[in-house]
mmCIF file as gemmi writes it, N, C-alpha and C atoms, coordinates in Angstrom:
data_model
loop_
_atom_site.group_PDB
_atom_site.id
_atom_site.type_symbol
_atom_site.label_atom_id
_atom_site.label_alt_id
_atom_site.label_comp_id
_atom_site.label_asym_id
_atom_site.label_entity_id
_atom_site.label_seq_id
_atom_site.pdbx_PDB_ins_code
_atom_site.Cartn_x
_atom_site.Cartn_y
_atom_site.Cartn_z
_atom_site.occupancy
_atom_site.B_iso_or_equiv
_atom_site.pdbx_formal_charge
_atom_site.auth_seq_id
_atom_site.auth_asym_id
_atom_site.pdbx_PDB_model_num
ATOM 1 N N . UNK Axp A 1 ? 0.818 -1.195 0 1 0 ? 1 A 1
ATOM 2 C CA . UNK Axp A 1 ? 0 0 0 1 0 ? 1 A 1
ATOM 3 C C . UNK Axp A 1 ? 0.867 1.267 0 1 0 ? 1 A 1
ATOM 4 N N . UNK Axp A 2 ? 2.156 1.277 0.246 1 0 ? 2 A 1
ATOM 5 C CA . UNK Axp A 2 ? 2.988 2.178 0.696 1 0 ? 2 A 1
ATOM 6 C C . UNK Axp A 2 ? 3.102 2.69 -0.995 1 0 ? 2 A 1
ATOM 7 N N . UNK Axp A 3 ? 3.352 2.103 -1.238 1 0 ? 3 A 1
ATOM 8 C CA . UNK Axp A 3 ? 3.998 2.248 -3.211 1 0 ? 3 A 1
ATOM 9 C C . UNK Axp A 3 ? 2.648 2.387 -3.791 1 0 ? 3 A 1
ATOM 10 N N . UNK Axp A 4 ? 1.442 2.5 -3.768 1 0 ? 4 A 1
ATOM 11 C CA . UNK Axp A 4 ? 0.529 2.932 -4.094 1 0 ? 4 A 1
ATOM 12 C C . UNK Axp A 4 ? 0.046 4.646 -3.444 1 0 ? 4 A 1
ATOM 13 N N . UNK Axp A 5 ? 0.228 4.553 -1.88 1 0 ? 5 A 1
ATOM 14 C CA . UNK Axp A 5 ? 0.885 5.703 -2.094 1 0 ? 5 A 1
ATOM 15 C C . UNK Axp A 5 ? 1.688 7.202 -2.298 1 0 ? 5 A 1
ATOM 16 N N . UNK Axp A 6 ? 2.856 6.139 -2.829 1 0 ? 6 A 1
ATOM 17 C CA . UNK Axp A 6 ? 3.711 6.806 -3.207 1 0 ? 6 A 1
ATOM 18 C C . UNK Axp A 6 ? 3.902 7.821 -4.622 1 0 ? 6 A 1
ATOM 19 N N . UNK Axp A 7 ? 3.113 6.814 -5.132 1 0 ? 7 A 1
ATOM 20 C CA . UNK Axp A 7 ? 2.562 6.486 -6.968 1 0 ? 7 A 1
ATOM 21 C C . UNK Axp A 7 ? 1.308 7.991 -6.703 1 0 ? 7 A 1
ATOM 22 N N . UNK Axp A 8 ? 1.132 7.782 -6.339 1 0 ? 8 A 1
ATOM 23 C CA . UNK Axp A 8 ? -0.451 8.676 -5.734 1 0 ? 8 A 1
ATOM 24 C C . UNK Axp A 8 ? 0.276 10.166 -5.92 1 0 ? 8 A 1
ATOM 25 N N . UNK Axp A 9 ? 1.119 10.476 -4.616 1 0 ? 9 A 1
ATOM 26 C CA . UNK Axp A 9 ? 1.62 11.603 -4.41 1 0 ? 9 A 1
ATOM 27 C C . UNK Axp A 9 ? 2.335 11.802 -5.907 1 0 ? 9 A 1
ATOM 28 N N . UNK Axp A 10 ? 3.594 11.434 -5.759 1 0 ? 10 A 1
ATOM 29 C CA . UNK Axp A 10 ? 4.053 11.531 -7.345 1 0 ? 10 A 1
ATOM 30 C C . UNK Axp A 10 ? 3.313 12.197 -8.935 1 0 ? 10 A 1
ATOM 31 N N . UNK Axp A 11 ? 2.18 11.5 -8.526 1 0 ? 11 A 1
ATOM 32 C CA . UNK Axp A 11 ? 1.112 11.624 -10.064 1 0 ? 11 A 1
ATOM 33 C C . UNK Axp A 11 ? 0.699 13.36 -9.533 1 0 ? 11 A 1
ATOM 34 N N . UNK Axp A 12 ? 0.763 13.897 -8.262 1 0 ? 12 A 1
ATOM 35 C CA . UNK Axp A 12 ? 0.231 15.113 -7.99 1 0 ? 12 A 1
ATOM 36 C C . UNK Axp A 12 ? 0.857 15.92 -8.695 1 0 ? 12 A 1
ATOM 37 N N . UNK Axp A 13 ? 2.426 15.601 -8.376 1 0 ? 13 A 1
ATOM 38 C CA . UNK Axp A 13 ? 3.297 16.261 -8.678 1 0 ? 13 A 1
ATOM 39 C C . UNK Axp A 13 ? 3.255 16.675 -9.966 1 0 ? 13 A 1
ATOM 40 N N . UNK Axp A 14 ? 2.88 15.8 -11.545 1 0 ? 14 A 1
ATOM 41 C CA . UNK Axp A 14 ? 3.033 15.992 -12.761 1 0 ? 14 A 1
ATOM 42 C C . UNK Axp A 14 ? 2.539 17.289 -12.981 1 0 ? 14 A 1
ATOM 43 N N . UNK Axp A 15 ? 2.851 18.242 -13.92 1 0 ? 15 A 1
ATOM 44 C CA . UNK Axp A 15 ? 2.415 19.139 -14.963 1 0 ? 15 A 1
ATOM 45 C C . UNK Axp A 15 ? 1.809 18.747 -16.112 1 0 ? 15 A 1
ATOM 46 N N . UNK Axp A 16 ? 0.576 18.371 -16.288 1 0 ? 16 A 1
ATOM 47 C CA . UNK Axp A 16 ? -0.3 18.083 -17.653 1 0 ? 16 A 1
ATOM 48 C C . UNK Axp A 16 ? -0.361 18.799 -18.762 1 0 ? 16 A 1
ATOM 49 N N . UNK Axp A 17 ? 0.327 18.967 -19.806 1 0 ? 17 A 1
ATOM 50 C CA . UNK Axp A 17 ? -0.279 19.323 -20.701 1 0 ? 17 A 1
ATOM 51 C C . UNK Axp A 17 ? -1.667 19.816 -20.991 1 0 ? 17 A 1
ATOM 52 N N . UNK Axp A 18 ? -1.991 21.583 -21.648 1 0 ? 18 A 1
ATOM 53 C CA . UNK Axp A 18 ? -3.195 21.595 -21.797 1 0 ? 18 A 1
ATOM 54 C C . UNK Axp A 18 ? -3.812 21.169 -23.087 1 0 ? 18 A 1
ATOM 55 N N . UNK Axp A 19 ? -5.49 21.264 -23.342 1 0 ? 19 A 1
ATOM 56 C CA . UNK Axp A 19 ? -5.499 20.495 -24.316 1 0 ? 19 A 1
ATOM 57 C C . UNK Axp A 19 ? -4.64 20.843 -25.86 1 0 ? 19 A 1
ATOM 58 N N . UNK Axp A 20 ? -4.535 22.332 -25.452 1 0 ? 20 A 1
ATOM 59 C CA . UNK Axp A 20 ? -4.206 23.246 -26.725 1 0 ? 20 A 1
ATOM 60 C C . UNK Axp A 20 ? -2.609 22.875 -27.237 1 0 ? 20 A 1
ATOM 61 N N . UNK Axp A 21 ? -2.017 22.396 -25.994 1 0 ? 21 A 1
ATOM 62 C CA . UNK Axp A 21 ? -0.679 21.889 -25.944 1 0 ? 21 A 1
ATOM 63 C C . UNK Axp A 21 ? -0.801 20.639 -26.456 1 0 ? 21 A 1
ATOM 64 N N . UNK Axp A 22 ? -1.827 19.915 -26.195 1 0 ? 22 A 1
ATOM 65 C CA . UNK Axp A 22 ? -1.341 18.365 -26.597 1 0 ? 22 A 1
ATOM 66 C C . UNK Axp A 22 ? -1.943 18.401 -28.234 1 0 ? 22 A 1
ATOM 67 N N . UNK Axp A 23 ? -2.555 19.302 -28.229 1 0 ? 23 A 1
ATOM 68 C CA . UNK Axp A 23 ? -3.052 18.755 -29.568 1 0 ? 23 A 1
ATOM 69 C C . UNK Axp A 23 ? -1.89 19.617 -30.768 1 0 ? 23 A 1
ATOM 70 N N . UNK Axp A 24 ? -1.37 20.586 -30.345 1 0 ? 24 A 1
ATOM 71 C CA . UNK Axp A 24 ? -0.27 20.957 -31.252 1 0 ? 24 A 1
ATOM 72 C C . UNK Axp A 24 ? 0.782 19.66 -31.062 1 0 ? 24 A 1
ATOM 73 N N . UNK Axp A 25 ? 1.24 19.144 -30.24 1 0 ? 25 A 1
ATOM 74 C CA . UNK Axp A 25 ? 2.424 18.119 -30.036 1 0 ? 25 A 1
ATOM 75 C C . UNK Axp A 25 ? 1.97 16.798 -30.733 1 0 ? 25 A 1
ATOM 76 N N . UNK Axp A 26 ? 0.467 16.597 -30.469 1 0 ? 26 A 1
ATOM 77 C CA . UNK Axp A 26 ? 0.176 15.497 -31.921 1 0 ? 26 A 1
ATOM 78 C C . UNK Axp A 26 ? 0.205 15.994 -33.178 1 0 ? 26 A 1
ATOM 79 N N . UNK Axp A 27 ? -0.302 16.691 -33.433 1 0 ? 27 A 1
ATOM 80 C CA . UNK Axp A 27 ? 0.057 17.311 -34.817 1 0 ? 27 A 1
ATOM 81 C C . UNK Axp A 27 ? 1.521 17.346 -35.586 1 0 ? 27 A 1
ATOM 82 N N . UNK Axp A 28 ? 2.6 17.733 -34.754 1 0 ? 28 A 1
ATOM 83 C CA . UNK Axp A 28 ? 3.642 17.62 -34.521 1 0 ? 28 A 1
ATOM 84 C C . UNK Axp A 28 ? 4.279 16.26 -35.064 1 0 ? 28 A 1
ATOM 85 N N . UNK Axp A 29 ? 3.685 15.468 -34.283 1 0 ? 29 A 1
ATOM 86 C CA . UNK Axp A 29 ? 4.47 14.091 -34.443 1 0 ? 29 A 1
ATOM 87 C C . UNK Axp A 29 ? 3.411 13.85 -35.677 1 0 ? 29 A 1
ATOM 88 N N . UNK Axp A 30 ? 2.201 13.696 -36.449 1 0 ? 30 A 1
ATOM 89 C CA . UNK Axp A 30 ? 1.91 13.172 -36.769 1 0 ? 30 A 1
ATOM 90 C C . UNK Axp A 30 ? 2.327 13.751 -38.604 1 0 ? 30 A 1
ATOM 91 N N . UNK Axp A 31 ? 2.755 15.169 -38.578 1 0 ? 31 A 1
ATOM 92 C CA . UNK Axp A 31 ? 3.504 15.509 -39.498 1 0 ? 31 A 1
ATOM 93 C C . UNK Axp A 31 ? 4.578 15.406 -39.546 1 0 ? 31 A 1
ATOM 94 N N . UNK Axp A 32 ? 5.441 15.055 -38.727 1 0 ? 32 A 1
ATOM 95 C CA . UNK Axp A 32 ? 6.772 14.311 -38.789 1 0 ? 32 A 1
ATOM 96 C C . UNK Axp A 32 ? 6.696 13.551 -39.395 1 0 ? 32 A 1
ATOM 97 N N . UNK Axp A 33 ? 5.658 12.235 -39.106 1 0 ? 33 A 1
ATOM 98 C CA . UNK Axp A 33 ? 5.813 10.843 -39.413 1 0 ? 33 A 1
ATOM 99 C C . UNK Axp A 33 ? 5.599 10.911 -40.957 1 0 ? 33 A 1
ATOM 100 N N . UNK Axp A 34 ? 4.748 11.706 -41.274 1 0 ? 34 A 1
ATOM 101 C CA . UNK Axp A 34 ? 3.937 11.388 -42.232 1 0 ? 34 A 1
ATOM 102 C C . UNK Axp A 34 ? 5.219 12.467 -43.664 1 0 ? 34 A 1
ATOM 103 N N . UNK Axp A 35 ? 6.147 13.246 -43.035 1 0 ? 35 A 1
ATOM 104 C CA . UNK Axp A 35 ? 7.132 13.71 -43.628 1 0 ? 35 A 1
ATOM 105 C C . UNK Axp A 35 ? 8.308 12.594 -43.56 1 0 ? 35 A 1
ATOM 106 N N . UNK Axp A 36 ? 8.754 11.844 -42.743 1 0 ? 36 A 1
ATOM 107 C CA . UNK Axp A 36 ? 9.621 10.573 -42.798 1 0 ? 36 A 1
ATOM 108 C C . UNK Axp A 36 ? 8.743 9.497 -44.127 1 0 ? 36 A 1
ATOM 109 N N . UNK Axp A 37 ? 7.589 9.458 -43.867 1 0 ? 37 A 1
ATOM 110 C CA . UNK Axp A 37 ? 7.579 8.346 -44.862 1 0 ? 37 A 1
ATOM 111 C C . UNK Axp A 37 ? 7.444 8.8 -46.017 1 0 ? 37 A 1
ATOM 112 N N . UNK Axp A 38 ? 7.259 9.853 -46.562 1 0 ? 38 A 1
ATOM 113 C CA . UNK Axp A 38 ? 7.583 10.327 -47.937 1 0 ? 38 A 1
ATOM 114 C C . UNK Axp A 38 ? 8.873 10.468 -48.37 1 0 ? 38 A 1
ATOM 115 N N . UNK Axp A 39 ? 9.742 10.622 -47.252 1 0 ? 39 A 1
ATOM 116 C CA . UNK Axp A 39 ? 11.42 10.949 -47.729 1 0 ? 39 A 1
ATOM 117 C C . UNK Axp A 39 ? 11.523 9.052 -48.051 1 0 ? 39 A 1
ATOM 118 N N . UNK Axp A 40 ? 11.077 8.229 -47.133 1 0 ? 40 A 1
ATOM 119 C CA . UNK Axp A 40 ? 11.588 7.017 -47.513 1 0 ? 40 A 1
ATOM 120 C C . UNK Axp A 40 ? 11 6.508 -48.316 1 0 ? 40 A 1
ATOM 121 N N . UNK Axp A 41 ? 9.935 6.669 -48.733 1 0 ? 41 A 1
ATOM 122 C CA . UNK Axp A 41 ? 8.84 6.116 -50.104 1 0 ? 41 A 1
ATOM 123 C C . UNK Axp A 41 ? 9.982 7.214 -51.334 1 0 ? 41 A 1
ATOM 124 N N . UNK Axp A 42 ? 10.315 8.201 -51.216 1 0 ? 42 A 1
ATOM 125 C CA . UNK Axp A 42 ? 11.103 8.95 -52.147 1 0 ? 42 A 1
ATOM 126 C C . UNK Axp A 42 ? 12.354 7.994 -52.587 1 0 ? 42 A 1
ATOM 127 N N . UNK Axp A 43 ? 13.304 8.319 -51.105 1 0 ? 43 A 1
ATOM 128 C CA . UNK Axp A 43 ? 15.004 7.578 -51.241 1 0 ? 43 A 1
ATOM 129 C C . UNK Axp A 43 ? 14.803 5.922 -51.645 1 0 ? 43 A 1
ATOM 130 N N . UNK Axp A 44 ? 13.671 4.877 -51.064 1 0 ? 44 A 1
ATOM 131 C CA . UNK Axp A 44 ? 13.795 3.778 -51.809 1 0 ? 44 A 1
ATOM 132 C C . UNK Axp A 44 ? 13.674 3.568 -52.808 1 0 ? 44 A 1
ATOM 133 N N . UNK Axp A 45 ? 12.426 4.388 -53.65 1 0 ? 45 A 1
ATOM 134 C CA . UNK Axp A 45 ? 12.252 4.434 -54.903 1 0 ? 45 A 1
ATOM 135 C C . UNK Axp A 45 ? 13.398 4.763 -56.007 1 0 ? 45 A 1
ATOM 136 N N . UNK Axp A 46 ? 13.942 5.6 -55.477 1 0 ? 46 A 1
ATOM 137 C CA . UNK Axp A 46 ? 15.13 6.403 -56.019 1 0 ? 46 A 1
ATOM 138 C C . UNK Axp A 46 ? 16.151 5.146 -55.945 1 0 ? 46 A 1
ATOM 139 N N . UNK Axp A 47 ? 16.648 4.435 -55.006 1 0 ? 47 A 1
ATOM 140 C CA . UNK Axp A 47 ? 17.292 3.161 -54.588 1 0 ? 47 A 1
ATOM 141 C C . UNK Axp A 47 ? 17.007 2.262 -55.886 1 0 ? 47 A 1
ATOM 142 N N . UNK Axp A 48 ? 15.557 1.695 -56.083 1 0 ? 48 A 1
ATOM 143 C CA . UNK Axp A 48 ? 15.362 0.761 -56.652 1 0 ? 48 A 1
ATOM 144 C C . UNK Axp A 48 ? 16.067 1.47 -58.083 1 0 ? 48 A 1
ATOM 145 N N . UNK Axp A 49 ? 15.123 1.873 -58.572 1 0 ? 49 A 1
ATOM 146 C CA . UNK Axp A 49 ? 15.482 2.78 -60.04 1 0 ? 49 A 1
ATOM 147 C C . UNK Axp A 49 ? 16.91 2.481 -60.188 1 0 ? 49 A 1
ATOM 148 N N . UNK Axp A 50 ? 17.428 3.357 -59.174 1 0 ? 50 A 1
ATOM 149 C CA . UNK Axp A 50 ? 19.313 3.087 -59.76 1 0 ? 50 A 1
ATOM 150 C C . UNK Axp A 50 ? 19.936 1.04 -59.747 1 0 ? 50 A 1
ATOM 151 N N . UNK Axp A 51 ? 19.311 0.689 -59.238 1 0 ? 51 A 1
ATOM 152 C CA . UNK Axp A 51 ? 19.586 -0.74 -58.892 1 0 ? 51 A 1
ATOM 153 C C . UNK Axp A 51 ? 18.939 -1.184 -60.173 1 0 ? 51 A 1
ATOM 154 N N . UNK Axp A 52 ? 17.761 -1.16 -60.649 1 0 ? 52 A 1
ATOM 155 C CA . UNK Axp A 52 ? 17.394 -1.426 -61.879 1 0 ? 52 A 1
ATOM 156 C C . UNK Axp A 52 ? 17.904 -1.118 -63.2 1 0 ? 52 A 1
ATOM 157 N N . UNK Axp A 53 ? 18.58 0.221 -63.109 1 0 ? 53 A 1
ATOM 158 C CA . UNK Axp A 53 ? 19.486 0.652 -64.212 1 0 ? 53 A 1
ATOM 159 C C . UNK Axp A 53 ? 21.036 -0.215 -64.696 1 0 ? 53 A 1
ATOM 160 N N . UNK Axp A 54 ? 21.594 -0.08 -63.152 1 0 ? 54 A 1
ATOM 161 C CA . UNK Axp A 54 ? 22.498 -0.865 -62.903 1 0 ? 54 A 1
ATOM 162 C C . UNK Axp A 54 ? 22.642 -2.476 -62.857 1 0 ? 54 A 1
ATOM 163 N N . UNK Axp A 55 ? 21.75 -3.073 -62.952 1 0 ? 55 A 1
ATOM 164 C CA . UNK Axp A 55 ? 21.063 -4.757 -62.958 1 0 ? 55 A 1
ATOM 165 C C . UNK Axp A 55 ? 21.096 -4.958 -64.424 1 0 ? 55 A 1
ATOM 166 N N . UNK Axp A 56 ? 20.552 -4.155 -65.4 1 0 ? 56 A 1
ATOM 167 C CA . UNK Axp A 56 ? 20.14 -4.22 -66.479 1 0 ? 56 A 1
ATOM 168 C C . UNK Axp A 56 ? 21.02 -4.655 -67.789 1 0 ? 56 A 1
């Protein structure tokens, strides 16, 4: 029960994010991601192509 709490107090302690904050920080990551997989849908494509030239 001690570590429950402990866990308790602790969780007081956090600083939450407001909503206005969390929803810019998803946005954030979710245009990151979505900018990573175009560079790698780009550079593999680009990969294959030269490998196909070079195979040929």
């Amino acid at each position: 029960m001690k570590f429950i709490k402990s866990v308790r107090d602790e969780m007081k302690k956090v600083t939450w994010p407001s909503k206005k904050q969390l929803r810019k920080d998803t946005l954030i990551v979710i245009e990151t991601t979505v900018l990573f997989a175009i560079l790698f849908f780009v550079m593999d494509t680009a990969i294959q192509t030269a490998f196909g030239w070079i195979l040929r």
